[in-house]
Structure formats: C-alpha cells, structure tokens
N, C-alpha and C positions, 0 to 999 in steps of 0.2 A: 443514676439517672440514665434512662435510657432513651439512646437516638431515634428520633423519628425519619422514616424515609432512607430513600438509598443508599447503601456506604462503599466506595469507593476503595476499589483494591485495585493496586501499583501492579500486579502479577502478570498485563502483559507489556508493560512499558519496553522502550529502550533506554537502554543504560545512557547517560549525561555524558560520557566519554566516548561512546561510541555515534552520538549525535554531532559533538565540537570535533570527533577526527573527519566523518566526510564531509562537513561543514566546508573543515581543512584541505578536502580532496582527496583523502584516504582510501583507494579503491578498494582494500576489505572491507572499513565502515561502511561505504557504498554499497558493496554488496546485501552485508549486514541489514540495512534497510530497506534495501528490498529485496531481502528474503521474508523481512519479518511484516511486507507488505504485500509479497505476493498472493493470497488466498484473497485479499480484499481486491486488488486490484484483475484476479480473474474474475470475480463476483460483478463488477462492476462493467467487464468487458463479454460481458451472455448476452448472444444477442440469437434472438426467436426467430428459425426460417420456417418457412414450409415448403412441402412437399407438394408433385405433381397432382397428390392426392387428397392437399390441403391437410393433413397430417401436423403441429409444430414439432420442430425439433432445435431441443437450445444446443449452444457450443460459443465458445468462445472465440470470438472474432479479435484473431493474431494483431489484424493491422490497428485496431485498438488500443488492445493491452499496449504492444509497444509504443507507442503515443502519451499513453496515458505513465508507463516506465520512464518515458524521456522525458516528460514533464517533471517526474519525482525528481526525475536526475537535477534537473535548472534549477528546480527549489530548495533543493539538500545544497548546492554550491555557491548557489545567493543568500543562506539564508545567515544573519548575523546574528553572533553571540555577545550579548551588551556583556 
C-alpha cells in the first residue's frame, strides 16, 4: 500500500544528544546549533535598502541576526527535557 502525500525525512535534524548537551549549556552543542541555524537565521535577517537612485539592494542586517542569535541562545538554555 502506498503513502499518500508528503513523507518526512530526519536528514537534516539535530541529533537528541546534542540538543540535551546545550540544553545543559554545553558551549560546543551551542555552537552546534547555531551552526546548523545559521543559513535560516541570515535568511530571516535580509533586509531591502535602497539606493540614492532608488536601486534595491538586499544584505543582511548584523544588528538583527544577532538579536535573533541571542534569542536562540535563551531558548536552547530554557528549554526542558521531560
């Protein structure tokens, strides 16, 4: 019998150990996850300016991302494992 609709593949998860160690405070699992959030989290921090010449031109706006880094950081060190 075959599945209807989307099937779900694990291939970019993080590992269950390396989520319970910065959980723990572990500053390589810390790292770890935001490494492996970095690309979303520049995605998230484009921000459109324009030019003298009304031109747009995207980039990534620093004072964001890290905002949005240090938030990850509060929620990785709050977050409990029942």
């Amino acid at each position: 019998m075959k599945r209807k609709g989307k099937q779900t593949k694990n291939v970019n998860l993080l590992p269950f150990h390396i989520i319970k160690a910065a959980s723990e405070g572990d500053i390589g699992a810390i790292h770890k996850v935001l490494s492996h959030y970095e690309g979303y989290i520049a995605r998230l921090s484009i921000q459109c300016l324009y030019d003298e010449y009304g031109q747009p031109h995207y980039c990534v706006d620093e004072t964001l991302r890290k905002r949005l880094e240090t938030k990850l950081i509060t929620k990785i060190l709050n977050f409990e494992i029942a």
